[in-house]
C-alpha positions in Angstrom: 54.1 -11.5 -19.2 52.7 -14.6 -19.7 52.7 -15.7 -16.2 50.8 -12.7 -15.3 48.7 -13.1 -17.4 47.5 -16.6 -16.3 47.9 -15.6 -12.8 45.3 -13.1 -13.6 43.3 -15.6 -15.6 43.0 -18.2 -12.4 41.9 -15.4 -10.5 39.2 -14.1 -12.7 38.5 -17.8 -13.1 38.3 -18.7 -9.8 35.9 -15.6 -8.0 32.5 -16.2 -8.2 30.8 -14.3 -11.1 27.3 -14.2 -9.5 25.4 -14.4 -6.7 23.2 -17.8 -6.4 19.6 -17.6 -5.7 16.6 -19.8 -5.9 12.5 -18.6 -5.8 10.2 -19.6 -3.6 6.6 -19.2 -4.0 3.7 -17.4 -1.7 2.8 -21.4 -0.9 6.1 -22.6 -0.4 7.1 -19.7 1.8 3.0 -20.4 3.7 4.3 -24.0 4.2 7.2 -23.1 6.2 5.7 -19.9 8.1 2.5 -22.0 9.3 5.1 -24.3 11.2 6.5 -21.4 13.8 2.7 -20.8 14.7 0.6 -20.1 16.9 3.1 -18.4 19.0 2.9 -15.8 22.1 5.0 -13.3 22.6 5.1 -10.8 25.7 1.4 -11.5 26.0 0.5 -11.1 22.4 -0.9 -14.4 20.9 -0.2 -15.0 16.8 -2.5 -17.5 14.7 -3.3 -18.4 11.1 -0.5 -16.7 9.5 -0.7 -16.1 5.6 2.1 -14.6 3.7 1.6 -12.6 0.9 4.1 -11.8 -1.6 3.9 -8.4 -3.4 6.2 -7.2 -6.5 8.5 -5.8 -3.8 6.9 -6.0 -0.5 5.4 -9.1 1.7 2.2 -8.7 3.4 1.5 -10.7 6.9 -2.0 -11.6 7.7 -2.8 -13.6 11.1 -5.1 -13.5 14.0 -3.9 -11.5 16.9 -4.8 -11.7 20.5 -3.8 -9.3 23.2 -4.3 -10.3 26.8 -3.2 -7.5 29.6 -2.9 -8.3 32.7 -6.6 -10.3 33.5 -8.1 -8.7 30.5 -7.9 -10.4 27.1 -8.8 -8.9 23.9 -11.0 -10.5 21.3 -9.2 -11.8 18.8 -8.8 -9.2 15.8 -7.5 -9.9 11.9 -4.7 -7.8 10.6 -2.8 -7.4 8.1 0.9 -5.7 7.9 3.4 -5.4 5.6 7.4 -6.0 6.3 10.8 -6.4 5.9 12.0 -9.6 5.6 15.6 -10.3 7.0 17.8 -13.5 7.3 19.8 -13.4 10.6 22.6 -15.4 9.3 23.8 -16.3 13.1 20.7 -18.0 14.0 19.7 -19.8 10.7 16.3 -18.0 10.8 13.8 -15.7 8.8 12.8 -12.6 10.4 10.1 -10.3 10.1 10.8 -6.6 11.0 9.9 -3.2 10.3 6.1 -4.3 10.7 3.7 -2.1 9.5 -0.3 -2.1 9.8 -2.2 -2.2 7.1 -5.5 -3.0 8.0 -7.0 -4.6 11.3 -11.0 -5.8 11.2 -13.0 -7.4 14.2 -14.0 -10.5 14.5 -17.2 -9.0 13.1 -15.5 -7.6 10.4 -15.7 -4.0 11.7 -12.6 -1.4 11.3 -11.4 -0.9 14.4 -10.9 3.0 15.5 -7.7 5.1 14.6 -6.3 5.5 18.4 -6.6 1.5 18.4 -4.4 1.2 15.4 -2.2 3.9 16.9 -2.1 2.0 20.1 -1.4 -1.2 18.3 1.6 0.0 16.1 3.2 2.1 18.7 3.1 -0.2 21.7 2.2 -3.9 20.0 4.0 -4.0 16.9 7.8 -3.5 19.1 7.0 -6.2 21.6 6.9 -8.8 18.5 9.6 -7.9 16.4 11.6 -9.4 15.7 8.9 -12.1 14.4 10.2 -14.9 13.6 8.9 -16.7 10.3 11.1 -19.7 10.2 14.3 -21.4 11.9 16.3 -23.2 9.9 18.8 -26.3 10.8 21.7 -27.8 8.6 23.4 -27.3 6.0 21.2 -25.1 3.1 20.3 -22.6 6.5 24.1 -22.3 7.0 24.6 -21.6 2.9 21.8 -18.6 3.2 23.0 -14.8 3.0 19.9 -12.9 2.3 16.3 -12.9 1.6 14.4 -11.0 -1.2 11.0 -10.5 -2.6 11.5 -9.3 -6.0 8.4 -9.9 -8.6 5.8 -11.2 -6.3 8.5 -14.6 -5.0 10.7 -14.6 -2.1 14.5 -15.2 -3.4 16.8 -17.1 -1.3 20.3 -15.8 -2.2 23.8 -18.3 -1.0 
């Protein structure tokens, strides 16, 4: 009895009791983000990026830049909110499930509804995955998920 007992003890013992994870502030996460940009994508080109962190939900605001075929765009602000992912085989933050939340001119005009349609049904799929930040070593390797809980993004080994 005894032995099973401390058998069961070690065991208990020896599993981890929690899950590790370490907060990381809107400037923090800015910091790191504002190194994987400007970037272009399928003809889409991504400036200024500014994460913000929301209770539960993150919010990505950047300057956007379409250019199709010899046409280019004027740049536009938006602002859309996502889900943030850690893709544990490439050591990298993701951004998907992007949402638009608001997109203003240059001028800082609203642009029309069948623009924001357009935008989110045809835009918004050539980008995502977005990536926010690629990691290297050995802290990139410990990472199994990302969180925002309480207006921080949580890192969780």
């Amino acid at each position: 009895m005894y032995k099973i007992l401390s058998v069961l003890l070690f065991w208990v013992l020896s599993a981890p009791a929690f899950a590790l994870g370490i907060p990381l502030s809107s400037n923090m996460v800015n910091d790191q983000v504002q190194k994987a940009f400007p970037k272009e994508i399928k003809k889409v080109h991504l400036t200024q990026p500014k994460v913000q962190l929301e209770k539960s939900r993150a919010l990505l605001c950047m300057k956007v830049q379409v250019k199709v075929s010899l046409v280019q765009s004027a740049p536009f602000d938006t602002c859309s909110s996502f889900s943030v992912h850690w893709n544990v085989a490439l050591k990298r933050a993701e951004a998907k499930e992007i949402t638009l939340q608001e997109v203003r001119t240059e001028s800082g005009g609203a642009l029309p509804g069948w623009v924001l349609k357009l935008l989110s049904t045809q835009v918004l799929p050539m980008v995502e995955p977005l990536v926010l930040y690629e990691g290297s070593g050995l802290i990139p390797s410990a990472i199994e998920s990302l969180a925002v809980k309480d207006g921080q993004l949580w890192i969780e080994f």
